[in-house]
C-alpha positions in Angstrom: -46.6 88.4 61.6 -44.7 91.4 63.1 -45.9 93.3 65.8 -47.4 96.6 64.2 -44.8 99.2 63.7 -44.6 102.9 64.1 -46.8 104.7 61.3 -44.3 106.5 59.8 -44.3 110.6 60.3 -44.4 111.5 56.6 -46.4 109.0 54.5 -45.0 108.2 50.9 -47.8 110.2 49.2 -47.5 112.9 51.1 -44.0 113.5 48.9 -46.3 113.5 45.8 -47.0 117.0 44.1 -49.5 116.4 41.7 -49.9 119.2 39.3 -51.7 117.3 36.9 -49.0 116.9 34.2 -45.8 118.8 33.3 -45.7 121.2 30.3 -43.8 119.1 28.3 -45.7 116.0 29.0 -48.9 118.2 28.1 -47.2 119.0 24.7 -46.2 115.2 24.2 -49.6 114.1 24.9 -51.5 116.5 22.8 -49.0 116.6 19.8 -49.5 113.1 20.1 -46.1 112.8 18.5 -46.1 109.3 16.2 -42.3 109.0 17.0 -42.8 108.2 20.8 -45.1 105.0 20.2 -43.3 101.5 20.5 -44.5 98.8 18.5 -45.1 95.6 20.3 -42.6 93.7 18.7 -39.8 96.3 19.7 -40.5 96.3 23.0 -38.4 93.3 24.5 -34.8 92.9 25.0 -32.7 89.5 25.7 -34.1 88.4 29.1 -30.8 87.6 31.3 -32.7 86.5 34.4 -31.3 83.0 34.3 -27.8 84.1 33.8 -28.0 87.4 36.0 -29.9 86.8 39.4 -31.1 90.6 40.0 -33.1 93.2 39.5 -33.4 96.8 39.6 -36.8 98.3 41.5 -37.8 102.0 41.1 -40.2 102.8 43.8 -41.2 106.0 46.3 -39.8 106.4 49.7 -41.6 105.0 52.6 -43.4 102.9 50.6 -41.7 99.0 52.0 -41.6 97.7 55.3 -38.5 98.8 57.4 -36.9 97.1 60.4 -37.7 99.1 63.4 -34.3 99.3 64.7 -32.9 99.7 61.7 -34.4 101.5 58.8 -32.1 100.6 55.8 -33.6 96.7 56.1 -36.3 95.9 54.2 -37.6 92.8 55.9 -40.0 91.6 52.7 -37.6 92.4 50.3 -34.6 90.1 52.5 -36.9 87.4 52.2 -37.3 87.2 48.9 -33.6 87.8 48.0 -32.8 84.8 50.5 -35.7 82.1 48.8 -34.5 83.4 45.6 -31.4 84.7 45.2 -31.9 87.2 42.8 -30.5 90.2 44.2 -32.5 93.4 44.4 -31.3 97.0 43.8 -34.0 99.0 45.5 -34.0 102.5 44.2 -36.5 105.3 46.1 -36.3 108.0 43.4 -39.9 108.3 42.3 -40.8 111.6 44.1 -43.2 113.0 41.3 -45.2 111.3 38.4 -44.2 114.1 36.1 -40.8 114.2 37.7 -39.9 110.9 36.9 -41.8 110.5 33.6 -38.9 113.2 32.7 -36.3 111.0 33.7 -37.2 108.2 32.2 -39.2 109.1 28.8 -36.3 110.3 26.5 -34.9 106.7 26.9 -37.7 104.9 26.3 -39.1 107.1 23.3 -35.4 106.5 21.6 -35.9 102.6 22.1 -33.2 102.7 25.0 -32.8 100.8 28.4 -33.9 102.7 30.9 -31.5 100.6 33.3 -35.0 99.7 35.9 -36.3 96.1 35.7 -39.2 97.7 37.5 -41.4 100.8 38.6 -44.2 101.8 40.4 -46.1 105.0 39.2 -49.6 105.8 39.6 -52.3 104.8 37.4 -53.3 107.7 35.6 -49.6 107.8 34.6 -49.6 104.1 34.1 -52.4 104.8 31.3 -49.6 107.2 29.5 -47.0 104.4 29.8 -49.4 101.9 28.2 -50.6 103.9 25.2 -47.1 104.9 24.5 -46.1 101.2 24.2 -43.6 101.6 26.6 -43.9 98.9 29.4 -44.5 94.8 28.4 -46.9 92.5 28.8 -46.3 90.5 31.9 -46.6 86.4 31.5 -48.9 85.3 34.2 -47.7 81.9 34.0 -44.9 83.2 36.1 -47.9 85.0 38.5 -50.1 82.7 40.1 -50.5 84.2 43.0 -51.7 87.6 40.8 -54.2 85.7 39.2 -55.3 84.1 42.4 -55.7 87.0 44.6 -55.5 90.4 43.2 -58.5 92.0 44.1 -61.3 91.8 41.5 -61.9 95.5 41.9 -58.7 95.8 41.1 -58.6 93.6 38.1 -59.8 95.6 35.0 -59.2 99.1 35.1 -60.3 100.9 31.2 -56.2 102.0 30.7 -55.7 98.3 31.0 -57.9 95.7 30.5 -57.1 92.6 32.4 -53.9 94.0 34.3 -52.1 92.5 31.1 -49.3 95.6 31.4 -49.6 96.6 34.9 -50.1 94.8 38.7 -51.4 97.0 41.8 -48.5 97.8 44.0 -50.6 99.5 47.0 -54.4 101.3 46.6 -55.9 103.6 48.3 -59.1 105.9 48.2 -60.1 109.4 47.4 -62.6 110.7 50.0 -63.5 113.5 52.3 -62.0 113.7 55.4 -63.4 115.9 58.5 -62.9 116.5 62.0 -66.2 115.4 63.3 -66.0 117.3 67.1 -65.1 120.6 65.3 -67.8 120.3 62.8 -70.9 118.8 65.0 -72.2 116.2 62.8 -71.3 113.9 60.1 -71.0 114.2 56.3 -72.1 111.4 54.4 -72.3 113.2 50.5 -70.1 115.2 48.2 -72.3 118.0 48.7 -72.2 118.3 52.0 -68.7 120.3 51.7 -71.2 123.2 49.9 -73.1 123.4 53.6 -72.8 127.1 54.9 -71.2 126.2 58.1 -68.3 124.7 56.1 -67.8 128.1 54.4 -64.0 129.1 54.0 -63.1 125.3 55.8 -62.8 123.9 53.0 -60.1 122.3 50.5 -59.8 120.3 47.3 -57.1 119.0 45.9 -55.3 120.7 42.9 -54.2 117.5 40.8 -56.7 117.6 38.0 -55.8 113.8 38.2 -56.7 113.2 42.1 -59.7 115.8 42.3 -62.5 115.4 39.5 -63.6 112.0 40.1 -65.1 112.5 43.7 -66.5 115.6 42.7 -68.3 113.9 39.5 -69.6 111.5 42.0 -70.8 113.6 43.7 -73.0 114.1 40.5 -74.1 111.0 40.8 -71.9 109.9 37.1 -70.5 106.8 36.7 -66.9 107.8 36.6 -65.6 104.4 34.6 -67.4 106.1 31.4 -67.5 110.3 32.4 -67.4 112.6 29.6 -66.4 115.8 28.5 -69.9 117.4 29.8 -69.2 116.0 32.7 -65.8 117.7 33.8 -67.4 121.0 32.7 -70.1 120.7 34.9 -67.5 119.9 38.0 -65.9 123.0 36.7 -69.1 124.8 37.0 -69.8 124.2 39.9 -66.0 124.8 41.8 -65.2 128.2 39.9 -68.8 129.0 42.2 -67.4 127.4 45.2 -64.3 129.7 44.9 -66.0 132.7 44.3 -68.5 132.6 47.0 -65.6 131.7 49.7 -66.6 128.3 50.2 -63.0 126.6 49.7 -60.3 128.1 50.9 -57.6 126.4 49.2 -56.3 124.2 46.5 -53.8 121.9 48.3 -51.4 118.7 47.5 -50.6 117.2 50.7 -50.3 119.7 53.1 -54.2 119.4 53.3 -52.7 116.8 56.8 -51.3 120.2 58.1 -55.1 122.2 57.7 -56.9 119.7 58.8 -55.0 118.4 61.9 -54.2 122.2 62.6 -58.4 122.9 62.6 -57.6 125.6 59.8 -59.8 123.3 57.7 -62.7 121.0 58.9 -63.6 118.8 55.8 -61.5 118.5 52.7 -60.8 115.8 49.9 -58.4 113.9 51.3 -55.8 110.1 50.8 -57.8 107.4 53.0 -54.0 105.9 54.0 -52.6 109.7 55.0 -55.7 109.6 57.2 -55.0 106.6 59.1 -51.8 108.3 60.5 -53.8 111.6 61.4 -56.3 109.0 63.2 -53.7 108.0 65.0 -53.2 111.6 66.8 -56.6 112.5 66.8 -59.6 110.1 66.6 -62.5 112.6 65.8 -60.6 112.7 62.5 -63.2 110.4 60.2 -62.6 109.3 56.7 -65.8 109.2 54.5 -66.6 107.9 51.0 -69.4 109.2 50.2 -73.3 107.8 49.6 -72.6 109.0 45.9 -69.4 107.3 46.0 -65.4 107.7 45.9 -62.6 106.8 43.9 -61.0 103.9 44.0 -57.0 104.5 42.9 -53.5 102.0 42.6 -49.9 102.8 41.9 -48.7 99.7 40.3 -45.9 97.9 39.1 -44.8 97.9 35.5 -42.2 96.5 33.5 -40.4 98.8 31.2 -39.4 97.9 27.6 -36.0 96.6 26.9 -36.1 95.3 30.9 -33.1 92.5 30.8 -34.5 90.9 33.6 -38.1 90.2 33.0 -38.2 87.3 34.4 -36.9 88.0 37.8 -39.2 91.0 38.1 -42.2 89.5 37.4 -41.3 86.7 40.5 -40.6 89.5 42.8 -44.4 91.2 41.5 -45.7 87.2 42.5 -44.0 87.2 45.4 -46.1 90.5 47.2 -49.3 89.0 45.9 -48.4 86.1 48.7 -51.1 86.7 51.4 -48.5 86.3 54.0 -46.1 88.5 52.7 -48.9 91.0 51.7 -50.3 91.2 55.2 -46.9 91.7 56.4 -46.1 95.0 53.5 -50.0 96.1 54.8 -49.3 96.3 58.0 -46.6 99.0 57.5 -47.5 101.0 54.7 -51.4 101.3 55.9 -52.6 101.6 52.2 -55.3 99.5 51.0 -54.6 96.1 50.4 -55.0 95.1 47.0 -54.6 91.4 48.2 -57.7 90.9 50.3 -56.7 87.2 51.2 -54.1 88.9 53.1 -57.5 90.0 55.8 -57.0 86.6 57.2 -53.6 86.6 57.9 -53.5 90.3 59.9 -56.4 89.3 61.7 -54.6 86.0 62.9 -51.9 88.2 64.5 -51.1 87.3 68.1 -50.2 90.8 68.2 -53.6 92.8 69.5 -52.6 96.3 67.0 -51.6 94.0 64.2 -54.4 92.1 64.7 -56.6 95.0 64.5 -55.6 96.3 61.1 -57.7 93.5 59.9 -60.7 95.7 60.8 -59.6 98.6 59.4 -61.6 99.6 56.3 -59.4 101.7 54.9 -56.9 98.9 54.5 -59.7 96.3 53.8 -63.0 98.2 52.5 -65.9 96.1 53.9 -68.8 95.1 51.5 -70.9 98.6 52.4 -68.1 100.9 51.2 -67.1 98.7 48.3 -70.5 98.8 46.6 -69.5 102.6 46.6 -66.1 102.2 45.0 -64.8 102.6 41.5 -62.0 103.7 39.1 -62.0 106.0 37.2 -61.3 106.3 33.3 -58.1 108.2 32.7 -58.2 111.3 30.9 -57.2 110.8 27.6 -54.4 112.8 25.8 -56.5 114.7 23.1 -58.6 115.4 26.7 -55.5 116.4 28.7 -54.3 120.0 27.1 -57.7 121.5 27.0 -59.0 120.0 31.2 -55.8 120.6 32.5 -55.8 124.0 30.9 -59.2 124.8 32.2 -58.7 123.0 35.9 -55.3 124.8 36.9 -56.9 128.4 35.8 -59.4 127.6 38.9 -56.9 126.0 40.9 -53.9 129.2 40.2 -51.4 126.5 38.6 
């Protein structure tokens, strides 16, 4: 195992600006237009993996180990191409889930290749891709390691039961984070943030995708079945937040910037972002709540008319090693979806590396994952009228 490297300055989610869904995917989803749907027996192309030894990866930047002297080597990603010698074209141009669901939609809705073996997007988008028909089944045959050690809370998400279309690429939490010298004391539930010495210190997060969960938690609803009563309720009860002055802002990422600055001193907040702010300032805490928190993946999928199947569903095996997960998890700071990979960090000679095995923001220990689940994806005939109602509060 490598010795721990330096956490990168900008994390790879900190690049994401989630509105909540384009305009034109908004129209898409609630026009439900037929037209886009692939049938299952359309979705498969001649698999050349035997013939053609490569593949082409979509994924975000900074989200791969690097060499620390040199930042164009991928150390994983060498190792793979070397046992295997299937050569890897590692794109970073997923920037946006909208964004890229542009790019690559009018392709796959006209029964095209989309010229990626493989991408990573994040579930909620995932649950579009999989309605839509547009990504195949994986074989697990080829994926023993996935069916060995992908985390069981991990395992059976309601967009996709069983993991049969998609495997967890990283995970990670939505919580509150909070600077706990500012503020005095500690905040163990949702409501909490409503507290009157919080007033104006507060921010949410303006993706209708990243925010209403933890707040329905905070209702105490089981977010793997919310309903429509539900989300009104959450929207209740934040149009009176923003009215009285309690939050000050609707943010993406730059909530790192308010809270590290003091501007802010408790928002909903990325449990991986917050291991890099830890790492300047240790009276920065990461909570999920008593009520709970959302529990959240960006995962690899396999687009139709892929000519290298095959290949890409080795290279998916091949991170669900424990070794080589342990190795990716101690340089991207997400959580693990690979616990088995615990054992490995923790056998580090290396005292930092060794210490990430410790971490529960990488590994969630048995108290915090009694409190974690995922959420249900919003639903298209859902998505027009929510998103409609959510941005108004936010100011989309």
């Amino acid at each position: 195992m490598p010795q721990t490297p330096r956490t990168p300055s900008l994390s790879r989610r900190s690049l994401l600006r989630a509105l909540g869904g384009s305009a034109a995917l908004g129209a898409l989803a609630g026009c439900g237009v037929p037209a886009a749907y692939v049938q299952p027996g359309d979705r498969a192309a001649a698999d050349l993996s035997v013939s053609e030894k490569r593949l082409t990866w979509a994924n975000w930047p900074l989200y791969i180990d690097t060499d620390d002297k040199d930042t164009t080597r991928r150390p994983t990603l060498e190792a793979f191409e070397k046992r295997t010698g299937i050569s890897v074209d590692y794109v970073e141009e997923i920037n946006d889930n909208d964004e890229f669901f542009g790019k690559i939609s009018p392709s796959l809705m006209n029964h095209q290749q989309t010229g990626r073996d493989l991408i990573v997007i994040s579930d909620w988008m995932c649950a579009r891709f999989v309605r839509l028909g547009w990504v195949q089944e994986m074989d697990r045959a080829r994926q023993p390691n996935v069916t060995r050690y992908l985390d069981p809370l991990l395992r059976s998400p309601a967009f996709d039961p069983g993991r049969t279309f998609s495997v967890p690429w990283q995970s990670g939490i939505t919580g509150i984070a909070y600077n706990r010298r500012e503020l005095g004391r500690e905040i163990k539930h949702v409501s909490d943030l409503w507290a009157s010495d919080l007033k104006g210190r507060v921010t949410l997060l303006s993706g209708l995708d990243e925010a209403f969960a933890l707040l329905m938690q905070g209702n105490g609803v089981d977010i793997t079945q919310w309903t429509a009563d539900d989300f009104h309720r959450v929207c209740d009860q934040v149009e009176k937040h923003v009215r009285s002055g309690q939050i000050r802002r609707f943010t993406g990422n730059d909530y790192i910037k308010d809270l590290a600055g003091g501007d802010v001193l408790a928002c909903q907040a990325y449990s991986g972002d917050v291991i890099q702010l830890q790492a300047d300032d240790p009276d920065i805490h990461f909570v999920v709540p008593q009520e709970g928190a959302e529990l959240w993946a960006e995962s690899l999928m396999i687009p139709n008319l892929a000519r290298h199947k095959a290949n890409a569903e080795r290279l998916i095996d091949y991170y669900y090693e424990p070794a080589v997960a342990a190795e990716l998890a101690a340089w991207v700071n997400y959580v693990c979806p690979v616990p088995a990979a615990q054992d490995i960090l923790a056998s580090s000679k290396d005292e930092d590396t060794a210490a990430l095995a410790e971490d529960p923001l990488i590994f969630p220990d048995a108290s915090m994952r009694k409190r974690l689940a995922i959420a249900r994806d919003i639903t298209s005939t859902e998505r027009v009228e929510f998103a409609k109602r959510w941005n108004a509060i936010v100011g989309l």
